[in-house]
C-alpha positions in Angstrom: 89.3 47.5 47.7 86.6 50.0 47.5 85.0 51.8 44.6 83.6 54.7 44.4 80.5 56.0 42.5 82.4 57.3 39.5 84.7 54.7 39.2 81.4 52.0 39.9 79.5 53.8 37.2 82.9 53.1 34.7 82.9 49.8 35.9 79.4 49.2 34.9 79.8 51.1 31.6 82.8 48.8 30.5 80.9 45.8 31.5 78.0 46.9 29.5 80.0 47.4 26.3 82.0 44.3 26.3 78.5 42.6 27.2 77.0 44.6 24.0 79.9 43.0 22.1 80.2 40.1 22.2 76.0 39.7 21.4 76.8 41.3 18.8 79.8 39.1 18.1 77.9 36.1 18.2 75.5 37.5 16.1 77.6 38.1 13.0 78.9 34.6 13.6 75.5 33.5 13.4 74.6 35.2 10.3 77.2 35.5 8.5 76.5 32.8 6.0 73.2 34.1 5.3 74.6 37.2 3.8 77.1 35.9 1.7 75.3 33.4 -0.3 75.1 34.4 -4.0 71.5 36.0 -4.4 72.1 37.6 -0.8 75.0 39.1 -2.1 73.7 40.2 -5.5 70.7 41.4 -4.4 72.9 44.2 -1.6 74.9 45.1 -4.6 71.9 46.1 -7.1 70.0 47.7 -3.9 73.5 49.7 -3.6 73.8 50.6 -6.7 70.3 51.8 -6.9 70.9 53.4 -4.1 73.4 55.3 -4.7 71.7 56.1 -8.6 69.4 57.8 -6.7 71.3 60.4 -4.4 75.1 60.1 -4.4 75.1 61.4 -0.7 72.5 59.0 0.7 73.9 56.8 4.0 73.0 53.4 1.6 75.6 51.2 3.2 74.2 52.5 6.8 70.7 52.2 5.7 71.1 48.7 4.0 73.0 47.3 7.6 70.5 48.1 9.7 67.7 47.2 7.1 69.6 43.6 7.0 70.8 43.6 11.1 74.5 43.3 9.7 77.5 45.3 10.8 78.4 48.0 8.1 81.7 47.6 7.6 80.8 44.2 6.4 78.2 45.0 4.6 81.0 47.2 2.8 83.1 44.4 2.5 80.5 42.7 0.8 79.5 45.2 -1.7 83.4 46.4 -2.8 84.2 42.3 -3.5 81.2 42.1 -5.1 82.3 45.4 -7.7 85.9 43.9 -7.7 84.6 40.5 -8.9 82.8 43.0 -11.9 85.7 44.7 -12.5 88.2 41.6 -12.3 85.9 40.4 -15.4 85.4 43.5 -17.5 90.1 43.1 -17.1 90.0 39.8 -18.2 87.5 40.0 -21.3 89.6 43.4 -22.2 92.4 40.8 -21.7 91.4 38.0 -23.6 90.1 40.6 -26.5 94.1 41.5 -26.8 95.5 38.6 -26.4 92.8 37.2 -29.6 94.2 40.4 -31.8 97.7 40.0 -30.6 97.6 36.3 -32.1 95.3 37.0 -35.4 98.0 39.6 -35.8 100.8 37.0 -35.4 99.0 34.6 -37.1 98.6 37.0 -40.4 102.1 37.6 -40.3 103.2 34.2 -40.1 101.3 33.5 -43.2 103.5 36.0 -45.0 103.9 40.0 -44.6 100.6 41.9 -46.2 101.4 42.3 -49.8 100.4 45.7 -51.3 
C-alpha cells in the first residue's frame, strides 16, 4: 500500500486529533471530582451569575472553562443543575406553602363552616 502526501498529511491529522482526545479524555476523568464538589460548584455558579450581571452577552461559560481547564459543555452542565437544584426548591417551598393553606383551610372547615 502506498500513501501519498495528501492522504499522509490526513493520516497524520486524524492521528493527531484522536491523540488530542483522548488527553483530553483522561483529563476530565481526572478532574472531574474536583469540580463537582459543593464549594467548587457553588463558587462557578455565583462567578456565572456575576457574570452574566455584568454583560448579558459576555462568553462566561467559555471564559470560566478555560479559566478552570474544564470542557464547557460540562462546565454548562454544572452550572444549569446547579440553577435547577434552586429552582426545584423555590417549587417545593411554593409547594409546601399550598399544601399548609390547603389544610388550615380544611382544617377551619372541619371545625364548622365560618359563621357570619
Amino acid at each position: 500500500m502506498c500513501l501519498n502526501s495528501h492522504d499522509f498529511c490526513a493520516l497524520i491529522y486524524d492521528t493527531f486529533v484522536r491523540l488530542f482526545l483522548l488527553f483530553f479524555k483522561k483529563q476530565i476523568k481526572r478532574t472531574h471530582a474536583k469540580h463537582h464538589t459543593a464549594e467548587a460548584v457553588e463558587s462557578y455558579y455565583q462567578r456565572y451569575l456575576n457574570g452574566v450581571m455584568k454583560n448579558a452577552t459576555a462568553p462566561v461559560l467559555l471564559e470560566l472553562a478555560n479559566e478552570m481547564d474544564f470542557a464547557p459543555s460540562l462546565m454548562a452542565r454544572i452550572v444549569l443543575e446547579r440553577f435547577l437544584q434552586e429552582q426545584e426548591q423555590a417549587i417545593r417551598q411554593h409547594f409546601k406553602a399550598g399544601i399548609f393553606q390547603q389544610l388550615m383551610t380544611v382544617k377551619l372547615y372541619v371545625k364548622g363552616p365560618p359563621t357570619f
